[in-house]
Every structure is written in C-alpha cells, then in structure tokens.
ROZAKE-47159 format. One record per residue: residue in three letters; x, y, z of N, C-alpha, C, CB in turn; residue number from 1. Coordinates in steps of 0.2 Angstrom, whole numbers, padded with zeros to 4 digits. Each point is the difference from the previous one (the first is absolute). Last residue first. Glycine has a CB too. Layout:
// ROZAKE-47159
> type_n.x_n.y_n.z_ca.x_ca.y_ca.z_c.x_c.y_c.z_cb.x_cb.y_cb.z_seq
> ala_X_Y_Z_X_Y_Z_X_Y_Z_X_Y_Z_NUM .
...
***
This chain:
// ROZAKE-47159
> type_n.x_n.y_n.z_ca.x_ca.y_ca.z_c.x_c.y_c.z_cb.x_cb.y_cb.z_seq
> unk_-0693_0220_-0359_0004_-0006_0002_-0002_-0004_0005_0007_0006_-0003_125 .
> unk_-0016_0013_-0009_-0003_-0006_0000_0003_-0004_0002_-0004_0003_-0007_124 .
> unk_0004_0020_0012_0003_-0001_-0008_-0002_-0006_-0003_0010_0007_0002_123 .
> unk_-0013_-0002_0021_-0006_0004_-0004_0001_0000_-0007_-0001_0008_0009_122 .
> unk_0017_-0017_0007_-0005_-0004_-0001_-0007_0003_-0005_0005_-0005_0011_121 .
> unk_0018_0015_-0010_0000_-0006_-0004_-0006_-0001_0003_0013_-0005_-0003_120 .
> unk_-0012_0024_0014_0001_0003_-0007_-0002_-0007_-0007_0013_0010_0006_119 .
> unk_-0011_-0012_0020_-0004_0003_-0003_-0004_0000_-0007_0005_0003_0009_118 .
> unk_0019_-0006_-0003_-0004_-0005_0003_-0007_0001_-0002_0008_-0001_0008_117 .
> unk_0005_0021_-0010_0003_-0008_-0006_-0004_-0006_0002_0013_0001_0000_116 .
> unk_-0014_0015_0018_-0005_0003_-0008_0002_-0002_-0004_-0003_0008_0002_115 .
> unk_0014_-0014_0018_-0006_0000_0002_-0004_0002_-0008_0004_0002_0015_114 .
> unk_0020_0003_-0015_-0003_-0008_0000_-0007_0000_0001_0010_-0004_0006_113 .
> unk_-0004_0023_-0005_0001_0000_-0008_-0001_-0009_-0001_0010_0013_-0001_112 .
> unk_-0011_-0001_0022_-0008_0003_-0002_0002_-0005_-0007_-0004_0016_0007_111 .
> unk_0020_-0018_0009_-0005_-0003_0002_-0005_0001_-0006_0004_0003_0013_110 .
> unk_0015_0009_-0017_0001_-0004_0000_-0004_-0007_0002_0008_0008_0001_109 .
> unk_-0012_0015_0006_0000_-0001_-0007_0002_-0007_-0003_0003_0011_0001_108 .
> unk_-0004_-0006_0023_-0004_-0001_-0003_-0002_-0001_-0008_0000_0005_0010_107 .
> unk_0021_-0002_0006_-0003_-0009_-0002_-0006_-0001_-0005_0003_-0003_0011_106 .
> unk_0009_0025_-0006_0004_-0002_-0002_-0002_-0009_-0002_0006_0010_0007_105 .
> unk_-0019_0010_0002_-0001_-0002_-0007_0005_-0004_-0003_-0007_0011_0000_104 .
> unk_0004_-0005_0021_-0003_-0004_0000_0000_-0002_-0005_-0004_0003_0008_103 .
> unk_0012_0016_0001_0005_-0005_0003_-0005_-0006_-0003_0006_0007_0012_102 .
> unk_-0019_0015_-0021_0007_0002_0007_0002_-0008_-0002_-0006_0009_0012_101 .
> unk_-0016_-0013_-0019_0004_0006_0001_0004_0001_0003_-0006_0002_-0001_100 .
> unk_-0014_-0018_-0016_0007_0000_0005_0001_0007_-0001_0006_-0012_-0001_99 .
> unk_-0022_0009_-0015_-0004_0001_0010_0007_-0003_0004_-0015_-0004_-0002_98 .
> unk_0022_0008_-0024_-0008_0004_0001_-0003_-0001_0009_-0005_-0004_-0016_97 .
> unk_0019_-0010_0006_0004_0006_0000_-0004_0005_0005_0006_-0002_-0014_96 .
> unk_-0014_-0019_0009_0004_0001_0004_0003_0003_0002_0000_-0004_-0001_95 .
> unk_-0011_0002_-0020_-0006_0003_0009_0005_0000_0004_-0013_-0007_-0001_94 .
> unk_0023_0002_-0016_-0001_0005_-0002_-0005_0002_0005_0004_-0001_-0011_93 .
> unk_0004_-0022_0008_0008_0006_0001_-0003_0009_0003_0008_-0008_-0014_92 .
> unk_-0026_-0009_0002_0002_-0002_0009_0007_0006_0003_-0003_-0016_-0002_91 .
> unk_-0004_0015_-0022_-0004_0005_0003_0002_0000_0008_-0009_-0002_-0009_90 .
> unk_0023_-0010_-0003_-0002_0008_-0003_-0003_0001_0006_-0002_0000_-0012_89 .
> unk_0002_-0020_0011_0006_0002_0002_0002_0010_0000_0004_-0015_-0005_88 .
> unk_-0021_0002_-0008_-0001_-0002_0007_0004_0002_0003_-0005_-0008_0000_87 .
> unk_0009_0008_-0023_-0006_0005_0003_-0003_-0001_0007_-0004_0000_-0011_86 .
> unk_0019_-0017_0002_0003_0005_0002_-0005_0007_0002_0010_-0007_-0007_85 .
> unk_-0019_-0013_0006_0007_0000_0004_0004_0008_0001_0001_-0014_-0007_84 .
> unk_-0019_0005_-0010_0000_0001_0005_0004_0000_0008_-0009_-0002_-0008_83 .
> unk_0014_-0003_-0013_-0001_0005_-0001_-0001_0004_0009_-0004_-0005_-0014_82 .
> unk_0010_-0016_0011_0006_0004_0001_-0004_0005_-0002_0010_-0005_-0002_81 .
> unk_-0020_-0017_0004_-0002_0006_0004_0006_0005_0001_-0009_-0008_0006_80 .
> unk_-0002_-0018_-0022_0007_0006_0000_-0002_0007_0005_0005_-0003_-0015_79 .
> unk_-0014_-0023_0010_0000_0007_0002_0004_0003_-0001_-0004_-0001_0005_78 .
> unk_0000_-0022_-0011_0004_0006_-0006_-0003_0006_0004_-0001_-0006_-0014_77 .
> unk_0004_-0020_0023_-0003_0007_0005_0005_0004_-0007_-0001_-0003_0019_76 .
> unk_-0003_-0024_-0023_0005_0004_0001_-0005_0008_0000_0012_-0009_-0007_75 .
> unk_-0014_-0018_0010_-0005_0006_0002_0004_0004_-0001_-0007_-0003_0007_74 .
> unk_0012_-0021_-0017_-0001_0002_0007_-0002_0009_-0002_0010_-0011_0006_73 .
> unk_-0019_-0012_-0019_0005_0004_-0002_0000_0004_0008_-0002_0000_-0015_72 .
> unk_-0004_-0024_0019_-0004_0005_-0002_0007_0005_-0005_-0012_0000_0012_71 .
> unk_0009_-0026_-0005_0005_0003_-0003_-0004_0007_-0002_0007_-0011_-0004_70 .
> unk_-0018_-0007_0013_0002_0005_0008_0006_0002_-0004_-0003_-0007_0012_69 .
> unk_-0012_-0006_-0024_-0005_0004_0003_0007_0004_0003_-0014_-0010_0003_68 .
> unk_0022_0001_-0025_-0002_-0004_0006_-0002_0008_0006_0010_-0014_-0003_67 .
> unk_-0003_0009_-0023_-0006_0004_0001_0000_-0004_0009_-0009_0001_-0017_66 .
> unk_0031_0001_0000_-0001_-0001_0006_-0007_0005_0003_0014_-0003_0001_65 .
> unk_-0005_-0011_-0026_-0003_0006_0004_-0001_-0001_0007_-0004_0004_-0009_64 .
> unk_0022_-0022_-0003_-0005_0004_-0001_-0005_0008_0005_0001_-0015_-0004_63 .
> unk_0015_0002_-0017_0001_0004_0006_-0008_0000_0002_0013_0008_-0004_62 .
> unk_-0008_-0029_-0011_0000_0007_-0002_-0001_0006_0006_-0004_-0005_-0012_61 .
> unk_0007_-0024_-0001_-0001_0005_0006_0002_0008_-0002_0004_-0011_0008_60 .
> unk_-0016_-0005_-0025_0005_0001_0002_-0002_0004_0007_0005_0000_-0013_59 .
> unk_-0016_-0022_-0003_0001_0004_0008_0005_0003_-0002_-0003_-0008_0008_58 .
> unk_-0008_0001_-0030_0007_0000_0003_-0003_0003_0006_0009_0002_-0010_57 .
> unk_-0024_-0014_-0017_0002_0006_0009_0003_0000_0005_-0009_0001_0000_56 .
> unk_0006_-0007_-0030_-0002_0000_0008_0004_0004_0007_-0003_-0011_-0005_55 .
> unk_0003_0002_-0026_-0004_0006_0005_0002_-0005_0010_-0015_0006_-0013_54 .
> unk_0022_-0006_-0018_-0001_-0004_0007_0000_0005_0006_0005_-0009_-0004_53 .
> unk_-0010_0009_-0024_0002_0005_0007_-0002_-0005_0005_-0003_0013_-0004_52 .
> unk_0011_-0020_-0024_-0005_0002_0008_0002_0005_0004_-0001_-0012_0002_51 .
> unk_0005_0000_-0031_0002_0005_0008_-0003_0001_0003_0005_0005_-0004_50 .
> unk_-0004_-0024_-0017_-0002_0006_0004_0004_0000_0006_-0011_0002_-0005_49 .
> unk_0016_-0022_-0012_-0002_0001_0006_-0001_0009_0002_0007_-0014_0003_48 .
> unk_0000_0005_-0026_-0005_-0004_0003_-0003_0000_0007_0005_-0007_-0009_47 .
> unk_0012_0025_0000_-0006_-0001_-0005_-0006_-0007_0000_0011_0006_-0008_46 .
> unk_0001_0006_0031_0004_0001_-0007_-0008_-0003_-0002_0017_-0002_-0001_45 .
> unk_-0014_0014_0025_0000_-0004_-0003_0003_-0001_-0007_-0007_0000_0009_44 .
> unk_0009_0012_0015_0000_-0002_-0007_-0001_-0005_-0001_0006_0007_-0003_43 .
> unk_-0012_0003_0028_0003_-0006_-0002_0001_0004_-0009_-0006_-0012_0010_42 .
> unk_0001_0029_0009_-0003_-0004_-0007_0006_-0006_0000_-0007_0012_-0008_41 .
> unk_-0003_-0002_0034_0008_-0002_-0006_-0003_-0002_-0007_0008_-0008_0011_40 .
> unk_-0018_0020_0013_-0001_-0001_-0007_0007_0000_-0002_-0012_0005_-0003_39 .
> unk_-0002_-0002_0030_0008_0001_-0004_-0004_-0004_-0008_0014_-0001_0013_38 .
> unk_-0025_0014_0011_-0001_-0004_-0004_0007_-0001_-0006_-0015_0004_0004_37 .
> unk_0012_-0002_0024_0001_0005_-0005_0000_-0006_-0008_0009_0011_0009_36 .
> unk_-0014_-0008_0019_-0002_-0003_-0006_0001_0003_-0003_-0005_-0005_0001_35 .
> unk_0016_0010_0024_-0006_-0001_-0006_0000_-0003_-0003_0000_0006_0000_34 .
> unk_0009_-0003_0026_0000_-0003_-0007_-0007_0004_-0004_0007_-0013_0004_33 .
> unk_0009_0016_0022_-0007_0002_-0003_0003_-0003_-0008_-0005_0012_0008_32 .
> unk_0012_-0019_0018_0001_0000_-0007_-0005_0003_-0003_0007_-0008_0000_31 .
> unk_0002_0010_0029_-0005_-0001_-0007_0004_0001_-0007_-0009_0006_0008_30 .
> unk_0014_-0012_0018_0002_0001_-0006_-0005_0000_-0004_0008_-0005_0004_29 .
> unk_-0001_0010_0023_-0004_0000_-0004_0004_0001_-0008_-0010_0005_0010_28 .
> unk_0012_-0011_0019_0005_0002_-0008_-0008_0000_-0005_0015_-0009_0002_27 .
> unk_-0016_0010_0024_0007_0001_-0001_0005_0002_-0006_-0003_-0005_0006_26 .
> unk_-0023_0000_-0003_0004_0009_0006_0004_0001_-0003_0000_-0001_0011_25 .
> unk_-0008_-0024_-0009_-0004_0004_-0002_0002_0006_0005_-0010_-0008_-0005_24 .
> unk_0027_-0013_-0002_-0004_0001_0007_-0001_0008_-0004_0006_-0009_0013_23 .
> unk_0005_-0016_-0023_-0002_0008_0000_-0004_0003_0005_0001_-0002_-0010_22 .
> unk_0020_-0017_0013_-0007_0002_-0003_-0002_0007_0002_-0004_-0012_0000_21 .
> unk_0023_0004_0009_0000_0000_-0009_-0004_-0001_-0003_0007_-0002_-0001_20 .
> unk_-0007_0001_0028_0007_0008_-0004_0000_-0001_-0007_0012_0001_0010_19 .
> unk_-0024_-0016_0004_-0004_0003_-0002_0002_0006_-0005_-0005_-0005_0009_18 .
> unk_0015_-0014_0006_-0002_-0002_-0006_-0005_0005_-0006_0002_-0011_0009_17 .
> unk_0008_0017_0012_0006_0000_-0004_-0004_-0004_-0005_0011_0000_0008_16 .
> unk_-0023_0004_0009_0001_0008_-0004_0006_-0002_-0005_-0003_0010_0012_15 .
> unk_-0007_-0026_0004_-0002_0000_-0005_0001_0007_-0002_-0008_-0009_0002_14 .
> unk_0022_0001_0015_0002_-0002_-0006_-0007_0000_-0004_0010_-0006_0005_13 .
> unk_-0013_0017_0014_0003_0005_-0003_0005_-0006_-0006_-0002_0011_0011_12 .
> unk_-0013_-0021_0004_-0004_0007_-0006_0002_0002_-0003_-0005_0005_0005_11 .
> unk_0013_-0025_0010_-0005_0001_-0006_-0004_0005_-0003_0000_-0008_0004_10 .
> unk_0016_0011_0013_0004_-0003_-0004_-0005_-0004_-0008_0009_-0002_0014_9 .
> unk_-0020_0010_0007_0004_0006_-0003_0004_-0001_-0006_0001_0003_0011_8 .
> unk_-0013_-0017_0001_-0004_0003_-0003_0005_0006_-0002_-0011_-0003_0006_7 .
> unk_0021_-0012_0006_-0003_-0006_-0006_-0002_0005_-0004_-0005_-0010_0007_6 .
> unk_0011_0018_0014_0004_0000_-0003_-0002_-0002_-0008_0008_-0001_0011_5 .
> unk_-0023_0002_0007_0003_0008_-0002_0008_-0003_-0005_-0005_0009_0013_4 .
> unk_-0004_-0026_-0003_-0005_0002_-0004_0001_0005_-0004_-0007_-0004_0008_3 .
> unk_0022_-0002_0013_0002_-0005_-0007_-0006_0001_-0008_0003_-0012_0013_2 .
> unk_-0007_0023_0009_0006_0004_-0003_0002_-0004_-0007_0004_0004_0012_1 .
***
C-alpha cells in the first residue's frame, strides 16, 4: 500500500513539471519569412561621390496555409427543385389516375410526395 502511494504521488507530481512545456498536438507556431532586397543612395558632393548601399532584410510575412489536412470542404451545387416539382406533378397525377372512392384522400398526397422524391433523385440530387 506504502508503494501505491510513493508511485502515485511520483507520477502525478511529474505532470506539474510538464504543464509549461511544449507538448506535440497542443500548440503550433509557425513564422514564415522572406528576403527582400533594400537600396539607400548615400550623396555625395565634389571630393567624395555618391553610392548605393545595398543589402538584404528578413521580413516576417503572413503565412499560406499549404498543410496536407487543410482541404477546401465539398459543397453538393445540386439543385433537384426542378425535379421536384415535375415529380410531384406527375406522382399527384397517377394517384389521381388509380386511387378510388375513400382512398384518394391519402393517396394523392402519397403520390405528390412519393414523385418529388423520385422527381429530386433523377434530377441529380
């Protein structure tokens, strides 16, 4: 029991030494830089000429997010209303067409869903 305690008390004080370092998952920093080339003319006058002093500056600068699991996401441009509604049509209209008497109260109703449905996957949806 006296063991179980030692061990216990020695694991979970290594989590406290670990709470302010960096741990892979948690944080990511990236800087993206360039080289950009810069020119200052110095003047000069009548015994000393004029120059161009030259050289080259890190600047930081936003960077592109090219990483493997940032895809653009999938957006579905079906549109199936046409067919929707010529579905509904026709369906409304067979239903008309073979319900009889007391029946044609669900059926139509039945036939105009049931042939919207129909109607959007044959339209591409």
């Amino acid at each position: 029991m006296k063991s179980f305690l030692v061990l216990l008390i020695a694991f979970s004080s290594g989590n406290l030494v670990l709470a302010g370092d960096y741990q892979r998952g948690f944080s990511r920093t990236r800087t993206c830089t360039r080289n950009e080339y810069r020119e200052e003319y110095i003047p000069g006058n009548r015994s000393n000429p004029g120059y161009v002093k030259t050289w080259e500056e890190t600047v930081e600068v936003p960077c592109k997010n090219h990483s493997p699991n940032s895809k653009k996401p999938i957006i579905d441009t079906n549109d199936c209303s046409e067919g929707t509604v010529a579905g509904g049509i026709l369906g409304g209209g067979l239903a008309t067409a073979i319900s009889r008497g007391k029946d044609r109260w669900w059926a139509i109703p039945a036939g105009i869903v049931g042939g919207s449905m129909v109607g959007c996957q044959i339209d591409g949806g």
